[in-house]
TIROPA-825108 format. One record per residue: x, y, z of N, C-alpha, C, CB in turn. Coordinates in steps of 0.2 Angstrom, whole numbers, padded with zeros to 4 digits, always signed. Glycine has a CB too. Layout:
# TIROPA-825108
XYZXYZXYZXYZ/...
***
This chain:
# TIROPA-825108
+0023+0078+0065+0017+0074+0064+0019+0067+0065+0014+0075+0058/+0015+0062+0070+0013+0056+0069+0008+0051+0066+0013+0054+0072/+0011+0050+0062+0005+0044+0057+0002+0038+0060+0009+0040+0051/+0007+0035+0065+0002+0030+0068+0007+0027+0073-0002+0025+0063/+0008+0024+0077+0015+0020+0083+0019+0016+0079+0011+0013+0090/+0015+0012+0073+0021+0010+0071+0024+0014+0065+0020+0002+0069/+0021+0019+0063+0025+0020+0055+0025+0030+0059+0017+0018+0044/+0032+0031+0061+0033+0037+0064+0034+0043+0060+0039+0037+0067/+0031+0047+0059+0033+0055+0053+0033+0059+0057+0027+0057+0047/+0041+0061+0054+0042+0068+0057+0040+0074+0054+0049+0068+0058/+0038+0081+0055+0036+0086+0050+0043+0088+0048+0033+0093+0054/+0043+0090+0042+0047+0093+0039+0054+0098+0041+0044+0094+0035/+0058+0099+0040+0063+0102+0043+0063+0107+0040+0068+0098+0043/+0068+0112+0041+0071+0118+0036+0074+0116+0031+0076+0121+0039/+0074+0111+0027+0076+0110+0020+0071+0108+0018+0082+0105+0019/+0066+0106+0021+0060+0103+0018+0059+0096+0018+0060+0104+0011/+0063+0092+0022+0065+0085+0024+0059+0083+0028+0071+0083+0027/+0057+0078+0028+0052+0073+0033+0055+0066+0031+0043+0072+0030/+0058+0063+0038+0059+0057+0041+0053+0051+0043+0063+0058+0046/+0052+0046+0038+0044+0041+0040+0050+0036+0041+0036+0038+0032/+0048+0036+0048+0050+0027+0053+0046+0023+0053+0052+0027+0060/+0048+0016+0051+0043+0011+0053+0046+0010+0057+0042+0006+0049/+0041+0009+0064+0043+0008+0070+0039+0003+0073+0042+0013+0073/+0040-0005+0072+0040-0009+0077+0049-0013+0078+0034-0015+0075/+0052-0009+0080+0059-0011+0081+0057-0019+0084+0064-0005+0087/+0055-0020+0091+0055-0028+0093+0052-0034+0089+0051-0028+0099/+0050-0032+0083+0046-0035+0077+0052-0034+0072+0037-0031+0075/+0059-0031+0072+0064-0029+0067+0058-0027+0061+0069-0037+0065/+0052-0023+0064+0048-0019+0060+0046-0024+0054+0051-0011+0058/+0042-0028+0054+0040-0033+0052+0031-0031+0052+0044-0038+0056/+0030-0033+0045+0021-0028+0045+0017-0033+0048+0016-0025+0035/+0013-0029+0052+0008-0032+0055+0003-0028+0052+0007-0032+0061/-0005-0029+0054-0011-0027+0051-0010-0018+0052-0018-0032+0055/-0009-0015+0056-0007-0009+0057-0003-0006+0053-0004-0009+0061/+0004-0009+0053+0011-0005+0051+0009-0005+0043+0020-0008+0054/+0007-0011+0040+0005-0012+0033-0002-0005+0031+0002-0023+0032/-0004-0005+0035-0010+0001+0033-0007+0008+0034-0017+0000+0039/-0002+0008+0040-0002+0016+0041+0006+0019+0034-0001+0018+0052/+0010+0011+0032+0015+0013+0026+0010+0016+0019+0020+0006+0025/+0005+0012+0021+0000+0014+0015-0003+0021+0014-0005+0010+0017/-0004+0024+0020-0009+0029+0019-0004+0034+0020-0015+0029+0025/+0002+0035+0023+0005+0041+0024+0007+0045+0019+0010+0039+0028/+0008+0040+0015+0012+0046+0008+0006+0050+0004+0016+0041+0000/+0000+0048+0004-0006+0053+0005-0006+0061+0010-0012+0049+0007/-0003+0058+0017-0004+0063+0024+0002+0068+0020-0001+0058+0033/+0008+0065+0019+0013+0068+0019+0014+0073+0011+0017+0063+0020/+0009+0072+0006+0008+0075+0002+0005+0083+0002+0004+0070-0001/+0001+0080+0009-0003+0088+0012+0001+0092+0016-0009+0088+0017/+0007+0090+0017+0013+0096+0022+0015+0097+0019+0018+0096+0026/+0013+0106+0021+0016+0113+0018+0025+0114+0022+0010+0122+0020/+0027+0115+0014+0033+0116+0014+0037+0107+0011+0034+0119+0021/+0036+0102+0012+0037+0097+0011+0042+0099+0004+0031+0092+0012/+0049+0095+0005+0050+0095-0003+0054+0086-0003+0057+0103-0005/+0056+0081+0002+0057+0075+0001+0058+0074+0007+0062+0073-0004/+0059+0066+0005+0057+0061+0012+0062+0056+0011+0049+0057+0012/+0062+0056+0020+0067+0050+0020+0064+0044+0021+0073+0050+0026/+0066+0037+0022+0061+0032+0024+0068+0028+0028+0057+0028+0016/+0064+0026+0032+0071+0020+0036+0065+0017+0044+0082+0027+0039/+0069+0012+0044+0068+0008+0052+0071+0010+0056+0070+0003+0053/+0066+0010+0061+0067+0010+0068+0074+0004+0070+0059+0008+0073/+0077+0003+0076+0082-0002+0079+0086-0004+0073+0079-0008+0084/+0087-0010+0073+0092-0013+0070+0091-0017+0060+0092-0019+0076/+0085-0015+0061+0082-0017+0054+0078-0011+0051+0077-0024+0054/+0079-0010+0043+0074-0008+0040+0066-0012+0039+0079-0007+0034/+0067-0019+0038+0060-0021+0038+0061-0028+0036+0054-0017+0032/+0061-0032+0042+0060-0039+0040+0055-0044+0037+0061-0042+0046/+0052-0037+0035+0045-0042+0030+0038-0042+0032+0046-0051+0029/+0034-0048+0032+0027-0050+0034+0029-0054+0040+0024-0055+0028/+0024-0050+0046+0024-0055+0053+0020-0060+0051+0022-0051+0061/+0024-0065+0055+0023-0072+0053+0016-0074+0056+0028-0077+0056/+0014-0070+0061+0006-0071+0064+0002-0068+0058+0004-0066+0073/+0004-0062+0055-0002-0057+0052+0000-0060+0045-0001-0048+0053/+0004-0065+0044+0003-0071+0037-0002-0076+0039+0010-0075+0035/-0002-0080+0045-0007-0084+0047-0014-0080+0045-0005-0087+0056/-0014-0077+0047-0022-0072+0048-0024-0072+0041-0021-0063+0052/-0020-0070+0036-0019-0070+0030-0021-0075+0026-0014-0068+0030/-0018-0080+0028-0020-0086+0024-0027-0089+0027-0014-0091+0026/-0029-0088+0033-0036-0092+0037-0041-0086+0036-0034-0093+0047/-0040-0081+0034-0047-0075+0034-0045-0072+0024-0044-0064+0042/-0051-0075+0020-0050-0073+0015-0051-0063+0014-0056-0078+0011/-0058-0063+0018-0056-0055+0017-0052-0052+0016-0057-0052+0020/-0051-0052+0023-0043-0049+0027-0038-0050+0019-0040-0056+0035/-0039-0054+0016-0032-0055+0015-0035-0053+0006-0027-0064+0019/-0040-0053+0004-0040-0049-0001-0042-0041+0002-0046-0052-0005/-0041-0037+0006-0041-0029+0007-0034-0030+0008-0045-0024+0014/-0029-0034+0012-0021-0033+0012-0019-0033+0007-0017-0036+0016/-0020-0035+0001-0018-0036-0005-0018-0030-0010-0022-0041-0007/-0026-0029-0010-0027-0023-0012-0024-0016-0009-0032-0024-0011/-0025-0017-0003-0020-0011+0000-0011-0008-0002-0020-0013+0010/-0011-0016-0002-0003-0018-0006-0002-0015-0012-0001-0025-0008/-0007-0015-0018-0008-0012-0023-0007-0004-0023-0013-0014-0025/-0013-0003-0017-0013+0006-0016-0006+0008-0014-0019+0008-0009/-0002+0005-0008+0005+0007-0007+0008+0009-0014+0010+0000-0004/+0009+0002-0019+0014+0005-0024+0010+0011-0029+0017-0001-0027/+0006+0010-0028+0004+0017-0033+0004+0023-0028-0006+0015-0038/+0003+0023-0023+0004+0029-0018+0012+0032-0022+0005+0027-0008/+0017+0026-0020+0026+0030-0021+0027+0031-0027+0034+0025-0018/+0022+0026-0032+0025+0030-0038+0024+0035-0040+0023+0028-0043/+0016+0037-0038+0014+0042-0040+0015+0051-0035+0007+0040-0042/+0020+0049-0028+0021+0053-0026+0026+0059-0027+0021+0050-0021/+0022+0065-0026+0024+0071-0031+0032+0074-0028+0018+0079-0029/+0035+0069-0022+0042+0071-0018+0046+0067-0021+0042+0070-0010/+0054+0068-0021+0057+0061-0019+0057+0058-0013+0062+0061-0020/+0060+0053-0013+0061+0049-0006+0067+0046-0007+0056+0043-0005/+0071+0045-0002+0078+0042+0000+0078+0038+0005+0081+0048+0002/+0078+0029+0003+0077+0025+0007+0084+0024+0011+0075+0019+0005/+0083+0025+0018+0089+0022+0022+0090+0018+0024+0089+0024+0027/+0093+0012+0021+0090+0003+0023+0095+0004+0027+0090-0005+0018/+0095+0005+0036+0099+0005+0039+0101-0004+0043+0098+0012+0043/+0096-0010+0040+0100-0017+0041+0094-0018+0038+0102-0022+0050/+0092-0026+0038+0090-0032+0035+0082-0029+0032+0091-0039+0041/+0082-0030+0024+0076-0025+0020+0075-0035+0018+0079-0016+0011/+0068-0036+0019+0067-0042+0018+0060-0039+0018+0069-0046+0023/+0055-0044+0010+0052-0044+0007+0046-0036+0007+0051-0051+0010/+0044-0035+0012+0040-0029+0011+0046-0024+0011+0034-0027+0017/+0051-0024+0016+0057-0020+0016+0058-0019+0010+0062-0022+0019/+0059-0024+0006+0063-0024+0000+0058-0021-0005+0068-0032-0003/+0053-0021-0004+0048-0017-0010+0049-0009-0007+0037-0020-0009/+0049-0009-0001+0049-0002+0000+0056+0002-0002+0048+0000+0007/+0061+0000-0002+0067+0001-0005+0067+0003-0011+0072-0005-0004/+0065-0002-0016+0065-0003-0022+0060+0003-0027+0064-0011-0023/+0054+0005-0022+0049+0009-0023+0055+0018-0023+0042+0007-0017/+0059+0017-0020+0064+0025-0016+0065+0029-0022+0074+0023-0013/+0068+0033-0024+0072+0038-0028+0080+0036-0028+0072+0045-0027/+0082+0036-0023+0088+0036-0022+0090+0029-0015+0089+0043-0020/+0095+0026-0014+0095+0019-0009+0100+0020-0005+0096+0011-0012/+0102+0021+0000+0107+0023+0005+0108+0016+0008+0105+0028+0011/+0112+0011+0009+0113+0007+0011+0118+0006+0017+0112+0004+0006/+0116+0005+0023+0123+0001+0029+0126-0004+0025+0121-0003+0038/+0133-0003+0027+0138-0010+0026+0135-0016+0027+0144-0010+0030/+0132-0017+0032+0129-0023+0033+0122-0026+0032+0130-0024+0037/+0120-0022+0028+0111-0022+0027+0111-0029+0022+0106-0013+0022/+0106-0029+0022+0105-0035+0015+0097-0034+0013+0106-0044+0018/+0097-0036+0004+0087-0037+0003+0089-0043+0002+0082-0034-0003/+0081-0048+0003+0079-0054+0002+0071-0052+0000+0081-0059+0008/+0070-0053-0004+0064-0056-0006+0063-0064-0008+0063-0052-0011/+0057-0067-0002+0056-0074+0000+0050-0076-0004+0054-0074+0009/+0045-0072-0007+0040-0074-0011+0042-0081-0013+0039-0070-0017/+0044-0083-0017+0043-0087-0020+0045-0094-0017+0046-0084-0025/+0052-0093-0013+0053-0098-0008+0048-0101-0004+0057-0096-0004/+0043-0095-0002+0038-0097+0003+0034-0101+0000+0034-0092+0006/+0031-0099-0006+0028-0100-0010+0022-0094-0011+0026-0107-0007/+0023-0091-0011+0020-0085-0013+0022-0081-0021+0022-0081-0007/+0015-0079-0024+0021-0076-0031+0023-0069-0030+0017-0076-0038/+0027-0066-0031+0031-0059-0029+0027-0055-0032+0039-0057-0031/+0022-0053-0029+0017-0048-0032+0018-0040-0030+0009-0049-0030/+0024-0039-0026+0022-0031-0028+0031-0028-0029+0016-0025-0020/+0034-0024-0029+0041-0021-0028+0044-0024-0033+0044-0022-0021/+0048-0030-0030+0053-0031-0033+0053-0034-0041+0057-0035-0027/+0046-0037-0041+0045-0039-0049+0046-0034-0052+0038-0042-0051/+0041-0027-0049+0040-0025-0056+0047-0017-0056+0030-0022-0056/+0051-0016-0051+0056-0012-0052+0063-0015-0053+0056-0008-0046/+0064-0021-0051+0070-0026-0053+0072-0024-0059+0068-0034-0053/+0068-0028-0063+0071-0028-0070+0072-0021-0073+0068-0032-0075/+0069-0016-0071+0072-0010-0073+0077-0007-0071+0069-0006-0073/+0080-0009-0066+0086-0007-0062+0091-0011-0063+0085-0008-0055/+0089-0019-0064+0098-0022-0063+0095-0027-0068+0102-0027-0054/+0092-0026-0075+0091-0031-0079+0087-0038-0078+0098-0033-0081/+0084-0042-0083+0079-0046-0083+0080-0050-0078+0077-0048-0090/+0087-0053-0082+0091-0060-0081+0092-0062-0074+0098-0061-0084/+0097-0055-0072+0099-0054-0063+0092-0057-0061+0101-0044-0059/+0087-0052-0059+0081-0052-0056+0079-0058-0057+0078-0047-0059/+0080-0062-0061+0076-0068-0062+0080-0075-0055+0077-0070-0073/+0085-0072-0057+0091-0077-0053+0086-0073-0043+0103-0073-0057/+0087-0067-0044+0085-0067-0035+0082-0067-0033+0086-0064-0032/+0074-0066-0038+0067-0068-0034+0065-0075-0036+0059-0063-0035/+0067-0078-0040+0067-0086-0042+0070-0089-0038+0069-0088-0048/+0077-0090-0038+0079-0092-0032+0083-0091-0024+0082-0095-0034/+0078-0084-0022+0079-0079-0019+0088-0078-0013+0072-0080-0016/+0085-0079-0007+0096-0078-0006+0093-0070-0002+0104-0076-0018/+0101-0069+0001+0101-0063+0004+0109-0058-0002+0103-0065+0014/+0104-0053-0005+0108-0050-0008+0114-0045-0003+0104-0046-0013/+0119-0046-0003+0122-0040+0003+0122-0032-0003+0132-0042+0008/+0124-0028+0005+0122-0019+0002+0130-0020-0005+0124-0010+0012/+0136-0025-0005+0137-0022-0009+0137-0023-0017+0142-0022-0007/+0133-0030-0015+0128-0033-0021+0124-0028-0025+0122-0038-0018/+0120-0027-0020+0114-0024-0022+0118-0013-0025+0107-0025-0013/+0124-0013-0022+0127-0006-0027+0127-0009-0034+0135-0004-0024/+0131-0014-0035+0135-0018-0038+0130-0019-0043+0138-0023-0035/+0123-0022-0044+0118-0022-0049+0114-0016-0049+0114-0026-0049/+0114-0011-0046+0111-0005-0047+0103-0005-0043+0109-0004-0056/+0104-0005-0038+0097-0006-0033+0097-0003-0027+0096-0013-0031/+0106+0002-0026+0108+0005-0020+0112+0009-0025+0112+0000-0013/+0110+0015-0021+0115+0023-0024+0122+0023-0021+0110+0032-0020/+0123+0021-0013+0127+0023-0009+0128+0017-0004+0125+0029-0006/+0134+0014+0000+0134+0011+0007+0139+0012+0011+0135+0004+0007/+0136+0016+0017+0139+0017+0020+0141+0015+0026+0139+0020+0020/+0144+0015+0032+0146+0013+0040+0137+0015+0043+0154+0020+0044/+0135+0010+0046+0129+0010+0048+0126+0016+0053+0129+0005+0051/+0135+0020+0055+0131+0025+0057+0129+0034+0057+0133+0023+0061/+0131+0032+0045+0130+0036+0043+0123+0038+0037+0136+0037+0043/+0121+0029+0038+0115+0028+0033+0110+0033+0034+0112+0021+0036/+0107+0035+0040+0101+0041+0041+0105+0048+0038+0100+0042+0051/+0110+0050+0044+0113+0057+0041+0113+0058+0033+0120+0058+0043/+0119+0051+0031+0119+0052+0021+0112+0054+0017+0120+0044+0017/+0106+0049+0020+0103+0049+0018+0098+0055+0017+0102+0046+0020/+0098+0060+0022+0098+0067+0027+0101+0072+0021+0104+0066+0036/+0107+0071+0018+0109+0076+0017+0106+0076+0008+0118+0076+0019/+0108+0069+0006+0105+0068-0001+0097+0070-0001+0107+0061-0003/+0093+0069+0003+0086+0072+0003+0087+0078+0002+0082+0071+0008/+0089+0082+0005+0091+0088+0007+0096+0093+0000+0095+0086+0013/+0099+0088-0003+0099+0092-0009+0093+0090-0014+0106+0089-0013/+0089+0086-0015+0086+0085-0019+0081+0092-0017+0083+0078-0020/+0079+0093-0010+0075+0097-0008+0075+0103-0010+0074+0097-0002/+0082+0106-0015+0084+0112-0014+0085+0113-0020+0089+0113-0010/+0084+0110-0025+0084+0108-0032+0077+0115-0034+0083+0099-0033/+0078+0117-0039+0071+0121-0043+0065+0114-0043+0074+0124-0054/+0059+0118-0041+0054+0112-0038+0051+0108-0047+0045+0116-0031/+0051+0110-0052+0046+0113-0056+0050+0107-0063+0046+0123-0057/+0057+0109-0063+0062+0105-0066+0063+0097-0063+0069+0109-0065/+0064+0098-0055+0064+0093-0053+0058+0087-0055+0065+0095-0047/+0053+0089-0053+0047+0085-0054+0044+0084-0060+0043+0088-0052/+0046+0086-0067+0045+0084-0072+0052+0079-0074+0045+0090-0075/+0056+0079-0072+0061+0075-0074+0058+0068-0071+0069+0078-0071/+0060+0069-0063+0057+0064-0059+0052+0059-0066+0050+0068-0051/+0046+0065-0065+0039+0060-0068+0041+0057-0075+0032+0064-0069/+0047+0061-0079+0049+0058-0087+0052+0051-0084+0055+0063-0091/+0057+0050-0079+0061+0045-0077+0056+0040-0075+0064+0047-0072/+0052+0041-0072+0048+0035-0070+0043+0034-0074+0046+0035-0064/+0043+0033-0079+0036+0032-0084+0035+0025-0087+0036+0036-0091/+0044+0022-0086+0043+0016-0089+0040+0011-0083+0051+0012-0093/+0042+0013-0076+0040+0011-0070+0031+0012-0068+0045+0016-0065/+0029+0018-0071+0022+0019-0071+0019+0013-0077+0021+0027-0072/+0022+0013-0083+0019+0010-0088+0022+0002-0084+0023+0012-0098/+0025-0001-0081+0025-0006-0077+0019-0009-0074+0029-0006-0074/+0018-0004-0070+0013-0004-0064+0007-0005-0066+0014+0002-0060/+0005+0000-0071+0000-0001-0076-0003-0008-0077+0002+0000-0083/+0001-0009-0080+0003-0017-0088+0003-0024-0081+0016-0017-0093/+0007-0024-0076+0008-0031-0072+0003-0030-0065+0016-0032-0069/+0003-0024-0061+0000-0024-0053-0004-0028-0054-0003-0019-0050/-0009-0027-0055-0017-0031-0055-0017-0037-0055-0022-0029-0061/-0014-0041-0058-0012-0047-0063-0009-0051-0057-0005-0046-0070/-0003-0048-0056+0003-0050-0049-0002-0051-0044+0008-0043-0046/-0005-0048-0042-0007-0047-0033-0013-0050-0035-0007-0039-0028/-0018-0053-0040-0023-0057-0040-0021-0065-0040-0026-0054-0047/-0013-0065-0042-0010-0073-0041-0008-0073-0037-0006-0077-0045/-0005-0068-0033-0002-0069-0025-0007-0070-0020+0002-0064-0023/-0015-0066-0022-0020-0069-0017-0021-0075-0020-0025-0066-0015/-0020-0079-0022-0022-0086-0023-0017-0087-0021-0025-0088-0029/-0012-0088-0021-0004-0091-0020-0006-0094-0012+0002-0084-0020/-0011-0090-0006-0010-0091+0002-0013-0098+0002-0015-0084+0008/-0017-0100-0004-0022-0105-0004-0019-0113-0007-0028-0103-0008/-0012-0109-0008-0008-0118-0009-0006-0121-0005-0002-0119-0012/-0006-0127-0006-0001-0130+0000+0005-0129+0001-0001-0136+0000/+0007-0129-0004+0016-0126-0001+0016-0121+0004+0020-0122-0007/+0014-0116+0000+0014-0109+0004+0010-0110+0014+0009-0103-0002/+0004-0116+0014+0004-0116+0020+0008-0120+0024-0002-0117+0021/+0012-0125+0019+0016-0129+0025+0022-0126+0027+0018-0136+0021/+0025-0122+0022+0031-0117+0025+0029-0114+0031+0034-0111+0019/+0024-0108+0029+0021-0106+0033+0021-0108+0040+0017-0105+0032/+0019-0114+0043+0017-0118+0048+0024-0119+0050+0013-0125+0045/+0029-0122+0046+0035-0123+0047+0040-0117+0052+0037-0124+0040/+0040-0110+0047+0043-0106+0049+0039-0103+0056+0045-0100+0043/+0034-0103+0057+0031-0102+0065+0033-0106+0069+0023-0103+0065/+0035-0114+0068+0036-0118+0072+0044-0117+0075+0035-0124+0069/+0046-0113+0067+0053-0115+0073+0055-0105+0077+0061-0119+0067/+0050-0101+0073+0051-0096+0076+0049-0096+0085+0048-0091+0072/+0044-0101+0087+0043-0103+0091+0048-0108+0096+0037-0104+0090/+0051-0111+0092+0057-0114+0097+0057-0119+0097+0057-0113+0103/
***
């Protein structure tokens, strides 16, 4: 099955595996108005395949997800609508992977940057290439970090860490991010997919009944997070597009992405 050009879903395999690509490789899959909708909606699609028992997640070419395209941030900032439903929809993402009934096994096969790194951090399990790296830029930009990494960080690698990487953000590398608990595995880049492949693949093969109850015991303090902060978060990060800061960076990084 395909979900949509940029967000690829393969049907499930004989183990029960489904591979979702985000696919704007020439964008280093970077969300545009599209790819941000169809990462949204798929874990609903993928809920309804018989036989399904986990999911891989990873990028097309050379990157897992370089973030927010810099155009479909402008649009964002200049169209209030627009950019209260992207928000919202942003909300609907993370409550889709919390509450989705599979695991998922993120393949960050290179550079997981800001939506990347929410989708990573949303995984079960984090496969990382030797040379991948997360950055979450919120804050730098001027933006407040309203979905992922606020609210799964500090359950993962402690308050303090977390406070140090989306505060004064940086590029964590894959052996960083083993190293505070945010990556399961890193491996040679050209075994990120397959590792990732095989560890789905045991989960998939696991008693379904045990598995899923555990899962949902495990993530409760993640669900009681999501609860307690989403709403809050992503009501100050749509106000966040309306500072100046955040429009002059903006302005800035277009100028020179332009040359």
């Amino acid at each position: 099955m395909t979900s949509s050009e940029t967000v690829l879903t393969q049907a499930p395999d004989e183990d029960g595996v489904a591979v979702v690509t985000l696919n704007r490789p020439a964008a280093l899959n970077a969300a545009d108005e599209e790819l941000h909708r169809a990462v949204t909606e798929v874990w609903a699609q993928l809920a309804e395949q018989p036989g399904l028992r986990a999911v891989v997640l990873t990028g097309a070419g050379t990157a897992f997800s370089a973030g927010g395209d810099l155009a479909f941030l402008q649009r964002l900032s200049d169209d209030g609508a627009l950019r209260k439903r992207v928000i919202a929809e942003g909300g609907d993402l993370v409550r889709a992977m919390v509450s989705f009934p599979h695991p998922v096994v993120a393949a960050v096969n290179g550079p997981a940057v800001g939506l990347g790194c929410s989708l990573a951090s949303l995984a079960d399990i984090v496969v990382m290439a030797e040379d991948a790296y997360f950055a979450d830029p919120h804050v730098a930009l001027g933006l407040v970090a309203g979905d992922g990494g606020i609210l799964t960080w500090p359950l993962n690698m402690g308050l303090q860490r977390t406070k140090e990487w989306l505060l004064l953000g940086g590029r964590m590398s894959a052996q960083q991010a083993l190293e505070y608990g945010l990556a399961n595995r890193v491996v040679p880049g050209d075994e990120v997919v397959p590792k990732a492949r095989e560890l789905a693949a045991r989960l998939a093969g696991l008693p379904p009944q045990s598995l899923r109850e555990t899962r949902r015991a495990l993530n409760q303090p993640l669900v009681a997070r999501v609860e307690a902060a989403l709403d809050d978060v992503l009501a100050a990060e749509t106000a966040s597009f309306d500072e100046p800061a955040f429009q002059q960076n903006l302005a800035a990084m277009r100028a020179r992405s332009r040359g």
